[in-house]
C-alpha positions as CSV (number, residue, x, y, z in Angstrom):
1,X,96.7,125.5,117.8
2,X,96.5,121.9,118.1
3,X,99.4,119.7,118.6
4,X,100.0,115.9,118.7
5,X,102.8,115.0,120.4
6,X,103.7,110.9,120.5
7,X,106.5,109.6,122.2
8,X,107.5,106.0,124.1
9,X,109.0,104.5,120.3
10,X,112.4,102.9,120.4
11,X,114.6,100.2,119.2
12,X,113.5,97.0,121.2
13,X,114.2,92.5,120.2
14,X,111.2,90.4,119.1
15,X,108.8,89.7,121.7
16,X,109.6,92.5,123.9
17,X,107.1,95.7,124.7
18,X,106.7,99.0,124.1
19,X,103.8,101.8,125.1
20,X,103.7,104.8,122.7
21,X,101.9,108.1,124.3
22,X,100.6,110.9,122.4
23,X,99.7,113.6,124.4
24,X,97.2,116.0,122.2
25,X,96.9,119.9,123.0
26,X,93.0,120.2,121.8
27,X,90.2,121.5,122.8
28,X,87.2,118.8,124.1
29,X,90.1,116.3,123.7
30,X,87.2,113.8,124.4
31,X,85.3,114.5,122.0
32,X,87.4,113.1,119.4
33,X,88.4,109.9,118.1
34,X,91.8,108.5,118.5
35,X,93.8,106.2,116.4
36,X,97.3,105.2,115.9
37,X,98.5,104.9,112.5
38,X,101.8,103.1,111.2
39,X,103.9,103.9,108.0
40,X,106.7,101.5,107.2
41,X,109.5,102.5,104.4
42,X,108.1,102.2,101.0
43,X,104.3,101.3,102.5
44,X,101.0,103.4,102.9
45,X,100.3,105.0,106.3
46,X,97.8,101.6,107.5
47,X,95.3,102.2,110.7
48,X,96.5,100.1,113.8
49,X,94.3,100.7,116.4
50,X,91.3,103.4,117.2
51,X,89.0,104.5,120.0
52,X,86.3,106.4,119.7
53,X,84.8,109.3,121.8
54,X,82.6,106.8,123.3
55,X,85.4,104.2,124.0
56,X,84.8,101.6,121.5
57,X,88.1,100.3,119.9
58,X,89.0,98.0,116.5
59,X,92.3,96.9,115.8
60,X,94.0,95.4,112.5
61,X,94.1,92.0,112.3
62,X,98.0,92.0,112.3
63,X,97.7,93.0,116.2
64,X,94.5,92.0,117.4
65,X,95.2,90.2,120.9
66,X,98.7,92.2,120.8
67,X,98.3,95.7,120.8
68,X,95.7,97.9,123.4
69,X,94.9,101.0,122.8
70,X,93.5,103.5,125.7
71,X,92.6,106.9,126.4
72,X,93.1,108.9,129.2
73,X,90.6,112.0,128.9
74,X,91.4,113.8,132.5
75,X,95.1,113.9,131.1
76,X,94.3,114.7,127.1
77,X,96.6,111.5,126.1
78,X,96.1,108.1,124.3
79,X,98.4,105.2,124.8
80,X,99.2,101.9,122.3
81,X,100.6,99.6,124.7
82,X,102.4,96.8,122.0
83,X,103.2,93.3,123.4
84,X,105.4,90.8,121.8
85,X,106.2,92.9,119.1
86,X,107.5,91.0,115.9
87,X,110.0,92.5,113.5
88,X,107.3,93.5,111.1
89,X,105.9,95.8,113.7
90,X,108.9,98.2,112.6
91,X,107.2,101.7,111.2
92,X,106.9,105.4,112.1
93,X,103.7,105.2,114.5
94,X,101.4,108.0,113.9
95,X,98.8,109.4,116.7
96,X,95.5,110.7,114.7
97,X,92.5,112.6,116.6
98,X,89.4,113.1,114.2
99,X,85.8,114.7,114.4
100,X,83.9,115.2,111.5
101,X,85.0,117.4,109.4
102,X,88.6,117.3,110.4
103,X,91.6,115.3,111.2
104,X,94.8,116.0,113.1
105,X,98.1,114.1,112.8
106,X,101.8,114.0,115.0
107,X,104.8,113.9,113.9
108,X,105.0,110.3,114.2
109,X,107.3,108.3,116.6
110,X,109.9,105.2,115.4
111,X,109.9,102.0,116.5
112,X,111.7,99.3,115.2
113,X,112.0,95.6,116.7
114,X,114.8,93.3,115.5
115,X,114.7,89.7,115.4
């Protein structure tokens, strides 16, 4: 059974950091993309950051330069690593894996930064 597991959000001031984990229970954990998605009240679920099997990344342009995304296949986790977060940052972060034809999701980790 496969099972994303995200954790590191919390309540933090503007300009301060934050690392989310998600730790994945799957099978050829490498062999699937990553991505961190973000849902904040009353908006869609919007893509923040993704890395593919083959370690190429993108990034919206909200947090391009802010945000890294990484993966750590020997340990079957992927990391967002958020610098000076901004109070429209706030949002349930969501860890995705994906390989064609399917898609897993977590259970989705709050953060919220306050000005």
């Amino acid at each position: 059974q496969v099972r994303l597991v995200e954790s590191g959000g919390g309540s933090v001031q503007a300009g301060e950091s934050l690392t989310l984990s998600c730790a994945a229970s799957i099978s050829f954990f490498s062999s699937y993309n990553m991505g961190w998605y973000r849902q904040a009240p009353g908006k869609q679920r919007i893509l923040v950051a993704r890395i593919t099997s083959g370690g190429s990344t993108n990034y919206a342009d909200s947090v391009k330069g802010r945000f890294t995304i990484s993966r750590d296949n020997a340990k079957n986790t992927v990391y967002l690593q958020m610098n000076s977060l901004k109070p429209e940052d706030t949002a349930l972060y969501y860890c995705n894996a994906d390989r064609f034809p399917v898609a897993y999701w977590g259970q989705g980790t709050q953060v919220t930064v306050s000005s």
